[in-house]
N, C-alpha and C positions, 0 to 999 in steps of 0.2 A: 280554775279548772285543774283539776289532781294532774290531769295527762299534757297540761297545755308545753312543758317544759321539752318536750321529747319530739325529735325530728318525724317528719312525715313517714320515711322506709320503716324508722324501727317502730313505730307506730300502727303502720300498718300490718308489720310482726306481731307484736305484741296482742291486737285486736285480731286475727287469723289464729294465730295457736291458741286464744281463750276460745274461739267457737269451735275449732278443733277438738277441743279437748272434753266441749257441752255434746258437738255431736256423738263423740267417744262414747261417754256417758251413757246418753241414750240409746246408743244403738247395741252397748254391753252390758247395761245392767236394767234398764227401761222394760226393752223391747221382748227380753222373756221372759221376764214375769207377768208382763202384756198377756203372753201366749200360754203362757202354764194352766194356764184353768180351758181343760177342753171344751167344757159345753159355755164360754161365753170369748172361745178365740175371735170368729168375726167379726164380733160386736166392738169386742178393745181395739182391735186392728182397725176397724171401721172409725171408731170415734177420735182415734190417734192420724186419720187421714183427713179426717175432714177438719181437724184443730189447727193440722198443717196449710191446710185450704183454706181457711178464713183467715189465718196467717197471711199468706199470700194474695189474697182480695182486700184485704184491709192497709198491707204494704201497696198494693198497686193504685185502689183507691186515693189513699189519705199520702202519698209520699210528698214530702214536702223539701224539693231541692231544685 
């Protein structure tokens, strides 16, 4: 395992700042280009909610711990 060497705290640093930095991402360079085309804002906006939603139904589903 790449990460197996590395204590649990800095670990769980290390895995917090990479999502940190994916939701950064998205939410600054994603999210208005999403929105820049005016006659299809709802629709992107809509299909970026509901990708988070099957996201979240398929974590709640299938988690395995």
């Amino acid at each position: 395992m790449a990460l197996g060497g590395i204590p649990p705290l800095a670990l769980g640093f290390v895995l917090g700042f990479g999502s940190g930095t994916f939701l950064y991402i998205t939410c600054v360079g994603i999210v208005p280009e999403l929105t820049a085309d005016k006659n299809h804002r709802l629709l992107s906006l809509a299909c970026l909610a509901l990708g988070y939603a099957m996201f979240l139904l398929s974590d709640s589903l299938f988690h395995a711990h």
